[in-house]
N, C-alpha and C positions, 0 to 999 in steps of 0.2 A: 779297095783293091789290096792294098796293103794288110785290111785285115783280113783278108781270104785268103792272102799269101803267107802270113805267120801261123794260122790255124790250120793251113794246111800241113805246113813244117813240123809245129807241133803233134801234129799228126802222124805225121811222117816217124816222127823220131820218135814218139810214144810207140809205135807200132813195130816198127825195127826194133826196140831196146827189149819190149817184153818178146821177139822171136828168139834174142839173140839168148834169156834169161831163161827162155822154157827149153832152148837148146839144150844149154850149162846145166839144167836141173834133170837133163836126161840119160848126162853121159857120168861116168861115176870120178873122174878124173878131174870134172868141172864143178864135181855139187859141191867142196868146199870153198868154193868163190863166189857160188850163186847164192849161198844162206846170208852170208855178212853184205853181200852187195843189196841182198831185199831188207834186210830187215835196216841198214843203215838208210839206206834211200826212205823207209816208214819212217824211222824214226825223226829225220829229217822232215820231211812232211808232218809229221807230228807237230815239230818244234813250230815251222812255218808257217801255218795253219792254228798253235795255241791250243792242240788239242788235250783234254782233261777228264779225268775219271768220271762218271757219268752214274744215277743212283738209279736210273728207271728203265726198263727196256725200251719206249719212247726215245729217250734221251739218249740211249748209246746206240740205239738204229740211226740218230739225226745225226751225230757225231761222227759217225764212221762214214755214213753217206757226204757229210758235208766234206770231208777232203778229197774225192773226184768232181774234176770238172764237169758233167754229165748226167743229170738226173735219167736220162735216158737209156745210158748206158752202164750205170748202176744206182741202183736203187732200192730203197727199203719198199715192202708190199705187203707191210702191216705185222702187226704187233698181236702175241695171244698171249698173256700172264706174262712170266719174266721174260717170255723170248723176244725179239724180236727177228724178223725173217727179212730175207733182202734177194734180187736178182740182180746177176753180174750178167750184161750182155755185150760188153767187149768180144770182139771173137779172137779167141784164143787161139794160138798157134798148136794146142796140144786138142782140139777141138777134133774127135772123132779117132784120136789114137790109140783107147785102152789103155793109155797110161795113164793112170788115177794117181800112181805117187808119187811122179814128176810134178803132178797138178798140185798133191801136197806139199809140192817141195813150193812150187812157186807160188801157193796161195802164204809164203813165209810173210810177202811183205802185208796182206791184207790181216794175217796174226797180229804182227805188231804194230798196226793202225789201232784195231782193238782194244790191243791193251792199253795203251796211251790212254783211251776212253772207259777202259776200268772192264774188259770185256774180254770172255773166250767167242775163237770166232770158227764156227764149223762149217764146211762144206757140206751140204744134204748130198748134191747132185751136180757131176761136174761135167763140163765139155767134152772134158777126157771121154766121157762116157756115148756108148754108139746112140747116133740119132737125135743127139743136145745141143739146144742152139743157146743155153746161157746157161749161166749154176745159179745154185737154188743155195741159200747162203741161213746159216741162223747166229745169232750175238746173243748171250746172255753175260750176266755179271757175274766176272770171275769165281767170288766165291761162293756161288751158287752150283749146284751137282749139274754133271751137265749129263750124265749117264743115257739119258734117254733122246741125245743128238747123237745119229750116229752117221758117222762122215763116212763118204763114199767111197774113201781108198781102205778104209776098212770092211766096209759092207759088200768089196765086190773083191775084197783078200783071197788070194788063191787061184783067182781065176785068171789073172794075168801072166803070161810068161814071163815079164819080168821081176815080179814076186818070189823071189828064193832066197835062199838061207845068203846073208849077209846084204839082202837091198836095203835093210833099213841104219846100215851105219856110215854116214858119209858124210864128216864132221860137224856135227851135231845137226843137218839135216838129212832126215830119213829119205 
């Protein structure tokens, strides 16, 4: 009982904390609080967790997967050359709103999980996006070209109304 009752809590507060972070990543008054709040909580996790530069795309899909609790709820769904590919199916607070670059802003902390692991990390396909019930995720090794992953707050650029001249400066997350 007592573990159904902590897991539910954790639940609880894992699920409030990312509402309250995809809030922050939407309004432009809040996105320099919501960049250092994601990427220190990664880093964090990082530390906690031991995570380390990775030489294989196997190996930086099992690293980045290994810091959620959840195989279910994210997960890597297989490896082709350097890449590896993963789905997040958390449901996201920003899940059917069109905002892809609020999704960039909060996909801050799942960047710097990555790199911790030696790894650029791109969005295919986000919730943000109409009709998605998870994102479609790829990890390759930083210093490898990643030109031909192309993220979804790019690929759907323009068609949002809140895409105008100054959304992408909001202390150093766009």
């Amino acid at each position: 009982m007592a573990h159904a009752v902590a897991k539910f809590l954790m639940s609880s507060l894992f699920d409030r904390g990312l509402g309250l972070l995809a809030w922050m990543t939407r309004r432009r008054w809040t996105r320099p609080l919501a960049g250092p709040l994601l990427t220190g909580t990664a880093k964090l996790t990082n530390r906690l967790y031991g995570v380390r530069p990775q030489s294989t795309a196997t190996a930086i899909g099992q690293e980045w997967e290994r810091t959620f609790p959840s195989r279910t709820l994210v997960r890597v769904t297989g490896v082709e050359g350097d890449t590896a590919f993963g789905e997040i199916h958390v449901r996201c607070p920003l899940r059917g709103s069109g905002d892809v670059q609020a999704c960039w802003r909060l996909m801050a902390y799942d960047r710097a999980i990555a790199a911790g692991a030696g790894a650029q990390f791109v969005v295919l396909a986000s919730q943000a996006e109409a009709g998605r019930d998870h994102c479609r995720v790829a990890l390759r090794a930083k210093d490898l070209p990643s030109a031909d992953l192309v993220a979804a707050h790019e690929r759907v650029a323009g068609l949002s109304p809140r895409d105008g001249p100054g959304a992408h400066d909001a202390g150093g997350i766009p």
